[in-house]
N, C-alpha and C positions, 0 to 999 in steps of 0.2 A: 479460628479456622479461615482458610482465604476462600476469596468467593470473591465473585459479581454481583450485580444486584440486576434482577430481570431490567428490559427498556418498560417505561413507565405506561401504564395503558390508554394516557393521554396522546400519547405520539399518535397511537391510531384513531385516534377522533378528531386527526389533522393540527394537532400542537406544533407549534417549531421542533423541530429535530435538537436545539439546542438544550433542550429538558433533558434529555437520557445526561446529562453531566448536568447534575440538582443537587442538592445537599446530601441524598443520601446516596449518591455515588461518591461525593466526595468524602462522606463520611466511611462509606466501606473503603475505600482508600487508605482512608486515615489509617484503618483497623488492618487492612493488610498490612501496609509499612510497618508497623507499631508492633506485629506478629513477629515477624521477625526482624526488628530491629528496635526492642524496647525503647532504646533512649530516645526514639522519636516520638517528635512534642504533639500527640494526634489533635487535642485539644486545641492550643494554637493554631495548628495547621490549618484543622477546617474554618476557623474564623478567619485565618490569613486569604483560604482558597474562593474565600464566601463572598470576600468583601467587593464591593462593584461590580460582582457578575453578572447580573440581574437583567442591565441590556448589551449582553455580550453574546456574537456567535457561537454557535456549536466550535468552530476553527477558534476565535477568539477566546474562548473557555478553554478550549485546550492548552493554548499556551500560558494563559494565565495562571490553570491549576498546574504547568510543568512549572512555572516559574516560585510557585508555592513550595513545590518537592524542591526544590533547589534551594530554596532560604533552609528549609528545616531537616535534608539529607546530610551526610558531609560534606567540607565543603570542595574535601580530593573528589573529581569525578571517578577515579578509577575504584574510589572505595565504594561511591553513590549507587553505581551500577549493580554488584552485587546483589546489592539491597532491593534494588526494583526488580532485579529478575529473581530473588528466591520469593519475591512478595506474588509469581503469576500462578495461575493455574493452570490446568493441566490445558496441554497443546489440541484445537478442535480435533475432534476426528472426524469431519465431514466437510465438504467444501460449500454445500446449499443446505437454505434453512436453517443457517445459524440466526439468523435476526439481527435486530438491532444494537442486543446487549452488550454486543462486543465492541461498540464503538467509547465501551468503559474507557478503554487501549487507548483510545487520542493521546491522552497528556503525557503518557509512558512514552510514546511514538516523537512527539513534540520535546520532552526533556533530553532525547539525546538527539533530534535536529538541533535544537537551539544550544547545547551546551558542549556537545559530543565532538564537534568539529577535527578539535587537536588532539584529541583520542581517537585515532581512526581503528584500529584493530581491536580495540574495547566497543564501540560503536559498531564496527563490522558484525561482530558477534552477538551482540544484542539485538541489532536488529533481525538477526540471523533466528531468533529465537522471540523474539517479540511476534511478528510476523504468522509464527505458528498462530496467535493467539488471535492477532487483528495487523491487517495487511500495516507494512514498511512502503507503500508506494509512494505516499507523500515524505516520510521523513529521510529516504535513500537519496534523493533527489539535491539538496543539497552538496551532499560526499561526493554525487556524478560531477557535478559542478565545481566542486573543490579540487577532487583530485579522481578527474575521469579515468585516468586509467588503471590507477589503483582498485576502484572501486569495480571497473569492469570485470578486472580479474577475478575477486567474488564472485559476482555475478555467473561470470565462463562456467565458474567449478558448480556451483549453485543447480544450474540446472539442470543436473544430472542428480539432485537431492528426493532422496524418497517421498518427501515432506511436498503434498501439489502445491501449500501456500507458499513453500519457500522459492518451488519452480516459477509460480504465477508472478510473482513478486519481480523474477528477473525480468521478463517480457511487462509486466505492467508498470515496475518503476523506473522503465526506461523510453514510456512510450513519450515521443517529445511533445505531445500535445494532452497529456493528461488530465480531461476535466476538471473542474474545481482547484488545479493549482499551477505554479508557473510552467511554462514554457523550459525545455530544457534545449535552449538557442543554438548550441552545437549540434542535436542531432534534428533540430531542425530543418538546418543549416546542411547538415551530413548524416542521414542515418543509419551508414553501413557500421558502426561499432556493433548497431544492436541486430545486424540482421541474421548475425552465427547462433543469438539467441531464438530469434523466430525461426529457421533454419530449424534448430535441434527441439522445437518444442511444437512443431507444426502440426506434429502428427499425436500429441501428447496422452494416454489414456484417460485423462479428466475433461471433460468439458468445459470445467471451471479456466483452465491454463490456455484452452484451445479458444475458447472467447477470448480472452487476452490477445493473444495471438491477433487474432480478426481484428478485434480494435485497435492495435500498434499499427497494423498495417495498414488499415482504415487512415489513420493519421499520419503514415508516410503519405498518402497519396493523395493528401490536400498540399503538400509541398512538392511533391517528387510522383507526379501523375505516372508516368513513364515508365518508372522504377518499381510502383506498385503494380502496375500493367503487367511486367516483365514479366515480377515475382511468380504473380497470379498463374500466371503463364506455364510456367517453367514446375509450379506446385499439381498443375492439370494434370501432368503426366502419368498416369496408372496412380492415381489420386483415387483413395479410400470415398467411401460416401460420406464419411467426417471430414476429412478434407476438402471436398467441396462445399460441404456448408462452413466452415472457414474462409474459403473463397469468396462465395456469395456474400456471405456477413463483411468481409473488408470490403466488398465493392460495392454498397450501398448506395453513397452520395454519390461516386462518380454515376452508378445506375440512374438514382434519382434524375440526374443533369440532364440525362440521355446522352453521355457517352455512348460512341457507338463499337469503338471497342471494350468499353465494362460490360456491354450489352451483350458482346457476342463469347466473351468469357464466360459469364452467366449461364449461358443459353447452356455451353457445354458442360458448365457444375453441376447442372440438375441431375 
């Protein structure tokens, strides 16, 4: 039967976050793959997934157990994929209060960053579906880089998807300043690719996609003051009371500074 395994009850008595990927994640791993894909080595596996994890990050654990799926998958990625996405479970149906469990998803996320590259429309789609389960912000990230405008185009169609994680996903794995991972230098550089995304998701019915929103723009406006000013600006207009706390939440830092015009924007989102 596939399944996750709950995040360990140590996490909340301040353990590293690198615990929730422990043996017996890797081992219900093992048993998903193995579910539907008998000939996989689960045995092997987990001793291959096991070995020198021990002082590895939660990010470094990830990679290493995708690099384990990769010795003991096929070695066609277009065959490999299959296999990981008939191995998920069912897509959340909530956007808050899923927990930490879901952070199972790392190494799934990670085996088609690190492998997926020259399979782009096999990778597009998995991530497309991956996503549902536990966000693609980090491993989309890459493919922008590789092949931004391809990748955009996704994205474009994307966020009109029923699915909030797959909406959020456009606006989060685009924002060029995304905590905990690289810098995406082009739209730091330029970040009107992504601004047709924030544009069409501004007003979104999730809060989940509409905080995204906030924080991309938050992150335009450490490079491009002006441009986030504008936006701000021009979103005030017969601006819902969700839309100005959108407003507010991107103008934070500049607020904090004591900008005097993030100030006076503000003033008018209340």
């Amino acid at each position: 039967m596939l399944q996750i395994p709950d995040a360990p009850n140590s996490i909340q008595k301040g353990f590293p976050l690198k615990m929730i990927l422990d043996q017996k994640a890797i081992s219900q791993l093992s048993k998903n793959l193995h579910f539907v894909y008998p000939e996989f080595d689960a045995t092997s596996f987990v001793k291959d997934a096991m070995n020198s994890i021990e002082e590895l990050s939660i990010t470094e654990r990830s990679k290493h157990i995708a690099k384990s799926m990769n010795n003991y998958l096929p070695n066609n990625y277009s065959e490999a994929v299959p296999i990981i996405l008939n191995s998920l479970t069912p897509p959340l149906e909530k956007t808050e209060g899923n927990g930490l469990a879901v952070l199972f998803y790392m190494p799934h996320c990670s085996f088609i960053a690190n492998y997926g590259l020259d399979d782009f429309e096999i990778s597009m789609n998995a991530q497309y579906e991956l996503t549902k389960r536990f966000t693609c912000e980090y491993s989309i990230r890459p493919f922008i880089a590789n092949e931004q405008k391809r990748t955009m185009k996704f994205l474009y169609k994307w966020v009109k998807d029923k699915d909030p994680h797959v909406r959020r996903l456009c606006s989060e794995g685009t924002r060029p300043r995304l905590p905990w991972s690289t810098k995406i230098d082009a739209f730091v550089k330029d970040p009107s690719p992504a601004l047709v995304i924030l544009e069409y998701l501004k007003n979104d019915e999730d809060l989940y996609v509409r905080r995204s929103v906030a924080n991309h723009l938050g992150d335009i406006a450490k490079d491009h003051l002006d441009l986030a000013l504008q936006i701000c600006e021009k979103w005030l207009e017969n601006a819902s009371t969700e839309l100005k706390w959108v407003i507010r939440h991107a103008l934070r830092n500049p607020v904090k500074k004591g900008n005097k015009r993030a100030l006076e924007i503000r003033k008018k989102a209340k």
